[in-house]
C-alpha positions in Angstrom: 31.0 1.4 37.0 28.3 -0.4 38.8 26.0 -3.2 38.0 23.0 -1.2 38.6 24.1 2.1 36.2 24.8 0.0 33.6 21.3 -1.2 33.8 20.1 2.3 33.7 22.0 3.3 31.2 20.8 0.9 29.0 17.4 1.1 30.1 17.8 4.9 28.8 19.0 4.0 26.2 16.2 1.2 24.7 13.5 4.2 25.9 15.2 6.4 24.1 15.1 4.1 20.9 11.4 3.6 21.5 10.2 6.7 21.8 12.6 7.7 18.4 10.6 5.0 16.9 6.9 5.8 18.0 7.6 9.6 17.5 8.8 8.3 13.4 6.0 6.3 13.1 3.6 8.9 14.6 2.5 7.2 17.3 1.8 8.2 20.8 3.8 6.7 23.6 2.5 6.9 27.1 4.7 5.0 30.2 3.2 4.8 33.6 6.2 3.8 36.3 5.2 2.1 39.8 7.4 0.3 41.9 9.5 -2.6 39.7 6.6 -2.4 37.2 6.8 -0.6 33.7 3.1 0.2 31.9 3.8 1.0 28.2 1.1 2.1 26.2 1.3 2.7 22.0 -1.1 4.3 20.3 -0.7 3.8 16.5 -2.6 6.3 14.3 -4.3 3.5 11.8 -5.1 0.3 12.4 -5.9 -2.5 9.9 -8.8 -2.2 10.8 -9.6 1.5 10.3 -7.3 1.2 6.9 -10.7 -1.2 5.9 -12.8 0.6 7.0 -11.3 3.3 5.3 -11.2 1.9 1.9 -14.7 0.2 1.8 -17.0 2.7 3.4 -14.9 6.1 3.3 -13.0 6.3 0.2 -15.7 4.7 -1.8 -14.6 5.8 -5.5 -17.0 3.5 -8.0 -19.5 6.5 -6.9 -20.1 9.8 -9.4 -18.6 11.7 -6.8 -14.8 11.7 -6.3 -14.0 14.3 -4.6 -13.9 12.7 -1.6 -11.4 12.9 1.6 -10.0 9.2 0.0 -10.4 10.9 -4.2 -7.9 13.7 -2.5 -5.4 11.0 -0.7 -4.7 9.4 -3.3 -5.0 12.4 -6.2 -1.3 12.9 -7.2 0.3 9.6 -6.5 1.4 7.6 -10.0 0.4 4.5 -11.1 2.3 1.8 -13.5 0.1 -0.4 -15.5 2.2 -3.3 -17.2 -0.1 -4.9 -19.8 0.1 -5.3 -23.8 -4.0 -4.5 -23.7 -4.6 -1.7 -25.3 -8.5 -1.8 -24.2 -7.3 -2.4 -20.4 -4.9 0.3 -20.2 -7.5 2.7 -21.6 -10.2 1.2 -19.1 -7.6 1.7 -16.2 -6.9 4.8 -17.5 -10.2 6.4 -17.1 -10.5 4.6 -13.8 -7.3 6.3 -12.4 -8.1 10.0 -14.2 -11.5 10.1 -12.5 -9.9 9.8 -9.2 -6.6 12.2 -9.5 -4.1 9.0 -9.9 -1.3 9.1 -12.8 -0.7 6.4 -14.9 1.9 5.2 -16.7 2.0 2.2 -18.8 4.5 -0.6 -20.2 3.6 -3.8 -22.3 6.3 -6.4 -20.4 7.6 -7.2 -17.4 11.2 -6.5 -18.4 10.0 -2.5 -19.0 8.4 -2.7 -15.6 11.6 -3.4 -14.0 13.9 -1.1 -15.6 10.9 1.7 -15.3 10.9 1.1 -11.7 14.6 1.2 -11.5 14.5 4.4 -13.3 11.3 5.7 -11.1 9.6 3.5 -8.4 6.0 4.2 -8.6 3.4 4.8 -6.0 1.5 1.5 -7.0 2.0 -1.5 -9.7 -1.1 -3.1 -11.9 -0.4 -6.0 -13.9 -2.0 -7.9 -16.5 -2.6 -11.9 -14.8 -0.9 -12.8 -18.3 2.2 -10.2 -17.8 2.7 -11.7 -14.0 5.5 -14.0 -15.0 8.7 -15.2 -13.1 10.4 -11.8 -14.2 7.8 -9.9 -12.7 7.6 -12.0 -9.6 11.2 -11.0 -9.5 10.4 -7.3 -9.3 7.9 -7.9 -6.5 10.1 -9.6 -4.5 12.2 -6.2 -4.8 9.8 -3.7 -4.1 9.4 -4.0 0.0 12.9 -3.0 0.1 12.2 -0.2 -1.3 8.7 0.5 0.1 7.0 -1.4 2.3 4.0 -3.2 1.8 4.2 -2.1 -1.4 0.4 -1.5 -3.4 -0.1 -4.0 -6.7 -2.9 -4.7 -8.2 -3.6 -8.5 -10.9 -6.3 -8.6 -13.1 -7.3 -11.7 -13.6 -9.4 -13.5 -16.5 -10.9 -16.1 -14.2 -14.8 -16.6 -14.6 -16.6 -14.9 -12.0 -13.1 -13.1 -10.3 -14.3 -10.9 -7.2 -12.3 -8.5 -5.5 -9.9 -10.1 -3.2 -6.8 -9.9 -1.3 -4.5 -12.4 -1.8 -2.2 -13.6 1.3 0.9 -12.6 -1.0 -0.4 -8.7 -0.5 -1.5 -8.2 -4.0 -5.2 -7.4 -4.3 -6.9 -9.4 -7.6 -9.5 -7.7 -9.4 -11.3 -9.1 -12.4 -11.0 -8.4 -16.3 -14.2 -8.2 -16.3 -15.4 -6.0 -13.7 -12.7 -3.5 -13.8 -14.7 0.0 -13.9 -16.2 -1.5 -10.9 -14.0 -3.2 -8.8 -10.8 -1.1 -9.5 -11.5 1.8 -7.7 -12.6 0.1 -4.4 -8.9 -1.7 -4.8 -7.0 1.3 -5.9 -8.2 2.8 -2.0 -7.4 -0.5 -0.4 -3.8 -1.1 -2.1 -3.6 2.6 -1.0 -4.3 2.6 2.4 -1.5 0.6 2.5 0.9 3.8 2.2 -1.2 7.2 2.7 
C-alpha cells in the first residue's frame, strides 16, 4: 500500500468520526474542499450564550404564568432535594409543582447517594448545611454519569444573590427561594434540555 492511500484512508476515516460526532451531537457539519485547503464549518444547535439567554429572558418562571415553552422543557423531569428542612422542602416543593418538575426529597447526604445509585435524578438541590465531604463525593460522581450535571446550594449567607459558582453549581439564597429558584431551576436546566 502506498504512502498516499494510507493518508486517505485515514483521512476517511477521522471525517467519518466527525461527522458521527456532529450528527450525535446535532450539529450541522458543512466542509468546503479547494486545492490542499480543508474549510470545516460546525454549527452547534445552542450556544452558551443562547442557553442564557434562554433561562433569563425565555423561560422566565418567578412569573404567574408557567406555561411557558421553558415551564414545558422542564415539566416531567425529577428533582432530589437533600435537606432536614422541613419548611425548605415544602417551599421547594411548591416552587417545582408550579412548574411541572418532580421532587423528591432526603434529609442526608448518605440518602442522596444511595438514592442516586438507585435512581439518578434529572437535578440535585442541597441544603448549604447538608453539602458536606460525602456529598462533595457524590458530585464528583455525577459527570460520569451525566454531564454537566444541574445542582442547585442554598445558602444562609446575608444578602445571597443568584449566582453561578465556577464549580457548576448555581447558589441561591434561603432567603429568597420563591424568587430566585425558579430563574435557577431554568438555568441548571438548560444545562441538559
Amino acid at each position: 500500500m502506498h504512502a498516499e492511500d494510507e493518508t486517505d484512508q485515514q483521512e476517511r476515516l477521522s471525517w467519518h468520526l466527525v461527522t458521527e460526532m456532529c450528527r450525535t451531537i446535532g450539529a450541522a457539519l458543512h466542509r468546503v474542499q479547494s486545492a490542499g485547503q480543508t474549510l470545516v464549518m460546525v454549527e452547534f444547535p445552542r450556544t452558551v450564550r443562547e442557553m442564557e439567554g434562554l433561562s433569563a429572558m425565555e423561560v422566565d418562571l418567578s412569573t404567574a404564568d408557567h406555561a411557558g415553552d421553558g415551564a414545558r422543557l422542564i415539566a416531567g423531569h425529577r428533582a432530589l432535594i437533600v435537606s432536614s428542612d422541613v419548611k425548605l422542602r415544602e417551599q421547594v416543593k411548591k416552587v417545582c409543582q408550579d412548574i411541572g418538575l418532580t421532587l423528591d426529597n432526603v434529609p442526608s447526604s448518605t440518602l442522596a447517594a444511595q438514592r442516586c445509585e438507585q435512581e439518578l435524578q434529572d437535578l440535585i438541590i442541597v441544603d448549604e448545611r447538608i453539602n458536606d465531604e460525602r456529598f462533595g463525593r457524590l458530585r464528583a460522581r455525577l459527570p460520569s454519569r451525566q454531564a454537566n450535571f444541574p445542582s442547585i446550594e442554598i445558602t444562609y449567607s446575608e444578602n445571597a444573590a443568584l449566582s453561578l459558582e465556577g464549580g457548576g453549581m448555581a447558589r441561591v439564597s434561603r432567603k429568597q427561594v420563591g424568587s430566585q429558584l425558579p430563574q435557577a431551576l431554568a438555568l441548571e436546566m438548560s444545562k441538559i434540555l
